[in-house]
Phi, psi and omega in degrees: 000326186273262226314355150323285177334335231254355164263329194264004164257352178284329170302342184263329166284348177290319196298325197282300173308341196271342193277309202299304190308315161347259170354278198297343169296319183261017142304276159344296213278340167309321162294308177300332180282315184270351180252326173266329192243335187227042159309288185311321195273334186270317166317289179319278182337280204308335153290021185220354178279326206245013189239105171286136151271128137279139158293109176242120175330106224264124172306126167300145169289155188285184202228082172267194205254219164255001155250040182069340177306109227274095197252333179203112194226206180207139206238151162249162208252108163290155165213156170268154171257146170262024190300097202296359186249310163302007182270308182315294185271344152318240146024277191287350199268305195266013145228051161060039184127320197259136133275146152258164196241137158279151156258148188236186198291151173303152147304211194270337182289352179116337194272114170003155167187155191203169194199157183311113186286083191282348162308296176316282181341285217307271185310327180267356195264322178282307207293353161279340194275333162318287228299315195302319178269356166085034162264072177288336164345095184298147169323168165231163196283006168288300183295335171290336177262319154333285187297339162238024181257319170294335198263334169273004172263292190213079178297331194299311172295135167297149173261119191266104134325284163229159198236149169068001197304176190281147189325278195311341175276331169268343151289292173343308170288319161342284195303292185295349175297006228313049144127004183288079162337130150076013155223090192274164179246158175232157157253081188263177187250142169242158163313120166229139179273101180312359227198004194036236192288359180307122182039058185287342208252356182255344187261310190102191172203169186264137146193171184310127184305160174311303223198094170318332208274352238242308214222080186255171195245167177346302164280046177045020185239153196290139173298131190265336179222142161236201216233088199273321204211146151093210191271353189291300185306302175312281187254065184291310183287017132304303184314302220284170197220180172269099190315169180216211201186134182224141153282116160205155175269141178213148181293187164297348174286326193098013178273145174255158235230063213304148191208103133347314174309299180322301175345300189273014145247048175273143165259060212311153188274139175281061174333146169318164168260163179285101183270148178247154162267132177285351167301154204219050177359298158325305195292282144030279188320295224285343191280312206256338127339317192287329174282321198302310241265316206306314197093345168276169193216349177222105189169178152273154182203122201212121187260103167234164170273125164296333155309316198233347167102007181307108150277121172271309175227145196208067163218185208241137166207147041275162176223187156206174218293165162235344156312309161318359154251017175250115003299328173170160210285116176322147174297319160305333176241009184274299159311336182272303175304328171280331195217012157288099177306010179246352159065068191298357197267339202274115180275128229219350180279292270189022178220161213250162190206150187263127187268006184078183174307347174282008175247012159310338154272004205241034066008302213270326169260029187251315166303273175010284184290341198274309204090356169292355150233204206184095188008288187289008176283096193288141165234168180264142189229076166321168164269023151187142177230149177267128169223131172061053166071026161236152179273133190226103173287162181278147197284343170257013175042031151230162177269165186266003184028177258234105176206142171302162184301309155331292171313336160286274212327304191325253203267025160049066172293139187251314207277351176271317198290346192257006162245025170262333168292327187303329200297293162334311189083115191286025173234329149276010171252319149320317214270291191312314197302332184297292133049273192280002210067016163298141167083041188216140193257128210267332185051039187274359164227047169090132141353314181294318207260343185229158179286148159266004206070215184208135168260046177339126232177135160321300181281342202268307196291320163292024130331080208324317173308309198281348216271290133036284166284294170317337138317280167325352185241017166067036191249186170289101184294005197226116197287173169222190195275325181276005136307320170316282165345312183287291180313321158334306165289353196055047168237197179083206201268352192284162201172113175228175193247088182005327194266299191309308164349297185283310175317309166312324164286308196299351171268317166327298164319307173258048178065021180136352204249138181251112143338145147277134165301132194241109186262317214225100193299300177201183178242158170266068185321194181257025148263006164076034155286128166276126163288300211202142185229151137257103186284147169305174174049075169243106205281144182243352173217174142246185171264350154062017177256139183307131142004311217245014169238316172300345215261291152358294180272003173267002190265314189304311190280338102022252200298326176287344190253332216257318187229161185317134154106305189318158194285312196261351193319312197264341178231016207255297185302137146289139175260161163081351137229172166271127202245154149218141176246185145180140176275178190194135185207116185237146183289127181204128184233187187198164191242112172257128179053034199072035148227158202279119203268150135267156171186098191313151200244076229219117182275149122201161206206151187202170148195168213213167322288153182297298204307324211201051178344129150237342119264162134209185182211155181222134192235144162231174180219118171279135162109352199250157201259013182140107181357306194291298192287354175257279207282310208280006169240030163249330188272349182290312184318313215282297171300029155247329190265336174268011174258332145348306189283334189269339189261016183101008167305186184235167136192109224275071163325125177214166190304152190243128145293128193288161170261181207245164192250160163229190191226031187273126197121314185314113205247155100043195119238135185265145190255090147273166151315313179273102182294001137291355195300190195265143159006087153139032176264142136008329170274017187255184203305121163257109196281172188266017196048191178238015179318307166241179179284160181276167173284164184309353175216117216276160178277122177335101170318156199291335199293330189289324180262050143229046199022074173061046164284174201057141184278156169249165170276105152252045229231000000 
């Protein structure tokens, strides 16, 4: 019996032992298959458990001048980084497995879905190094939707948490990072505008796209910053530059981890290309000092060569800082900028305005070309004449006795101009304005951003829109003579744009030819490769007039500048050069605190030296009590300094602060009875103001449902 026993227990130990070798045998041989037969392949496994990809962000290319001055470049942003899906498996490893989860809308079939509540990771994985660095801030529901919107499109890519920090917040997180999986400091590059407010409204600003999916880069992943205003916006896809990729390794700690292999596959980022500008940094400067300097705070001012149609300077005021939207912009200065009523975002170079008397030449020279007058075409200028049973007075309410067309420009006659438009014909005045462009929007910083103006009209009234708005406003469906009449003087329904002005004076200037405007020549890759070219001199029209008529209104204007009497005489001239110009002032109002305000609208436009144009400018001014004397010793400021500048001057680029806009000029409105009264009665011309841009069809001056009654100031 024992010895039965004493065999059935060594059978039970052979079998056991024959189990244990069995075990180790096939041990053994797993370890010879992973470590010897499947080496290469179990290696890869194991480098790809331990190999992070980064994205690295690629530099927008700069925004220089037409001499390389460097107007918008890039500094580097320290940030912390997120990586949300190593955030993620961090997280489940250390509560054993759980995530918490949202619930999301069922799909269509109906059945429930939920997904990792990655905020919540997020917030709990981040508060000790919050607490350490005093970043106590809560997500705000912006970053919370931010934040999952990035892990269900590109968890693979980091999430910047935060941007720009300071030297002492990044040793700190430094020091203090210990072994935290999925949160990094990064160096990516950010936007800086060099010059702060300098051509705040021609640059624009940079900031996180509507919709990522809306705006990928090469490598199918979304651009983290675009082109929001301006040229940054026009020409983001020049700019934007190509991402690249880098490799490392890191432990289960979240430490990285150096690997020499990994070098060679890095992919370095492609800078943007470098755009160049037909601005002229100097000029620039020297247009928005002048303004500074001036005491206005709201209006334009824009400088081209009458030759090839090159905008030299382009600017709008009040303006603002574009820094301030770099990393992005407060809600407190977002709020501030949005709800300033002089409206500093509001490009004002590109938005239509009643230009006054200044649109008496491109008037004067549409009679011309029609041939119902003629330089020598004497008219009688009473101090008022009656059209269509209204009185329409002259702006200095005395008469002007019997005088030719030069001499009206000379002193800018409103009673010669409305029967020298009748004589023309709004349809050859119309006709000239198209010519020239008037009622065209030029797109040099997108479409969105600019005005076509208004071409007043027969046709123009039968426009469903406007045929509409004139119904509603209980007006007239039919044009007239004393619409003709207004729109002469450039009041009434008419509305150009600062930039169409200066295109305009500048075919004037170079003996007919209308130019296309030109802001921006070409782009560079960062191998200094011409990318994209815009050639100069691009004709977009002529003025189609005989030599011995243009010749006529360059005298007249000539003559507003040059001599006693002239509009411009006293605030206009240079000594030792010769200008030719015109002022312009139009009635316009507006509602300030509800109550209806005036605010006058006030031109003046030159260009220099007459013998031998090398510029011109055109300033407008809000607020100002009349062209010669608000707009026209601003353009004087800016054409003494830019022939100054042409004889070897200097002028000393400096950082720009913005200026703040007022309301000073804004005047009272006086209310007569007699919808005939003298200049400044309740029936002239109303503008929609600039608070916000205006609509395609601005609300009917009051003069219109009197068939123009009442004379205006274009003077």
């Amino acid at each position: 019996m024992l010895v039965n026993d004493s065999r059935a227990a060594g059978w039970r130990l052979g079998v056991l032992a024959l189990l244990i070798f069995a075990a180790i045998g096939v041990l053994l041989n797993r370890l010879w298959q992973v470590q010897i037969v499947n080496s290469e392949s179990a290696l890869k496994q194991s480098e790809a458990q331990t190999t992070v990809k980064a994205r690295i962000a690629p530099a927008r290319g700069a925004i220089c001048d037409r001499n390389g001055v460097m107007l918008a470049e890039n500094r580097p942003s320290f940030d912390i980084d997120f990586y949300l899906d190593d955030l993620r498996r961090d997280y489940a490893q250390s509560h054993h497995g759980r995530t918490p989860t949202i619930k999301l809308t069922p799909d269509k079939h109906g059945r429930p879905r939920s997904e990792v509540d990655i905020v919540k990771v997020v917030e709990e994985s981040v508060a000790p190094i919050k607490d350490m660095l005093g970043l106590t801030a809560p997500f705000t529901e912006k970053d919370e939707k931010d934040i999952r919107e990035h892990y269900r499109t590109d968890r693979d890519i980091p999430y910047h948490y935060m941007r720009d920090l300071d030297f002492a917040t990044v040793a700190n997180f430094e020091e203090r990072n210990l072994g935290m999986t999925g949160i990094r400091i990064s160096q990516n590059p950010a936007r800086e505008y060099t010059y702060g407010a300098f051509a705040a409204h021609i640059l624009g600003y940079v900031g996180k796209p509507d919709n990522q999916n809306d705006h990928l880069s090469p490598d199918g992943t979304p651009y983290e910053t675009i082109g929001r205003h301006g040229i940054e916006a026009v020409m983001d896809a020049q700019l934007q530059g190509s991402p690249g990729s880098a490799f490392q390794r890191v432990s289960s700690q979240g430490y990285a981890i150096p690997d020499p292999k990994l070098d060679s596959l890095l992919t370095p980022p492609t800078m943007g290309n470098t755009l160049f500008l037909t601005i002229d940094a100097r000029i620039q400067y020297i247009a928005e000092t002048a303004m500074a300097k001036s005491g206005w705070t709201r209006g334009s001012v824009i400088v081209m060569d009458p030759h090839n149609g090159d905008v030299l300077a382009l600017a709008s005021f009040p303006n603002y800082d574009p820094n301030k939207f770099i990393p992005r912009i407060s809600l407190k200065d977002w709020d501030a900028l949005n709800n300033d009523p002089t409206t500093p975002l509001y490009n004002r170079a590109l938005h239509g305005f009643e230009p006054g008397s200044t649109y008496k030449i491109m008037v004067a020279l549409a009679g011309l070309k029609s041939g119902h007058v003629t330089p020598n075409t004497e008219i009688d200028c009473p101090a008022a004449i009656p059209i269509d049973d209204h009185l329409f007075h002259n702006s200095t309410y005395a008469p002007g006795g019997t005088m030719s067309l030069v001499d009206a420009i000379k002193v800018s006659s409103d009673v010669f101009f409305y029967q020298y438009g009748i004589k023309s014909g709004i349809e050859a005045i119309d006709a000239m304005g198209a010519r020239v462009g008037f009622g065209h929007k030029w797109g040099l910083l997108g479409d969105d951003d600019e005005d076509a103006g208004i071409l007043p009209g027969p046709t123009w009234m039968k426009d469903p829109k406007v045929a509409e708005r004139l119904r509603k406003a209980h007006a007239p469906d039919h044009w007239s003579n004393a619409q003709t009449a207004n729109t002469s003087i450039g009041q009434g329904f008419v509305q150009v744009t600062p930039l169409q002005m200066a295109t305009f004076l500048c075919s004037v200037a170079n003996g007919g030819t209308v130019y296309q405007p030109r802001l921006y020549s070409r782009t560079e890759n960062y191998k200094g490769d011409i990318v994209a070219q815009i050639p100069e001199g691009t004709v977009f029209n002529t003025l189609d007039v005989k030599p011995s008529d243009l010749k006529a209104v360059q005298m007249g204007m000539y003559k507003v500048v040059e001599e006693e009497g002239g509009t411009a005489n006293l605030t206009a001239k240079i000594p030792g050069v010769h200008l030719a110009g015109k002022t312009g002032t139009a009635q316009a109002y507006r509602r300030l605190d509800g109550v209806r305000k005036q605010d006058l609208k006030t031109w003046f436009y030159c260009y220099g030296p007459f013998e031998s144009p090398r510029y011109v400018v055109c300033v407008l001014v809000e607020g100002g009590k009349w062209g010669g004397t608000a707009a026209a010793p601003i353009a004087s400021e800016i054409m003494k300094r830019l022939l100054a500048l042409d004889a070897g001057g200097t002028e000393n680029i400096a950082f720009l602060n913005p200026l703040q806009g007022n309301f000073n000029g804004v005047t009272d409105v006086e209310v007569h009875a007699d919808p005939t009264a003298k200049p400044g009665d309740d029936s002239t011309t109303d503008s929609n103001g600039d608070a916000s841009p205006p609509p395609d069809a601005p609300p009917l001056p009051a003069s219109a449902r009197n068939s123009g009654s009442g004379s205006k100031h274009a003077h």
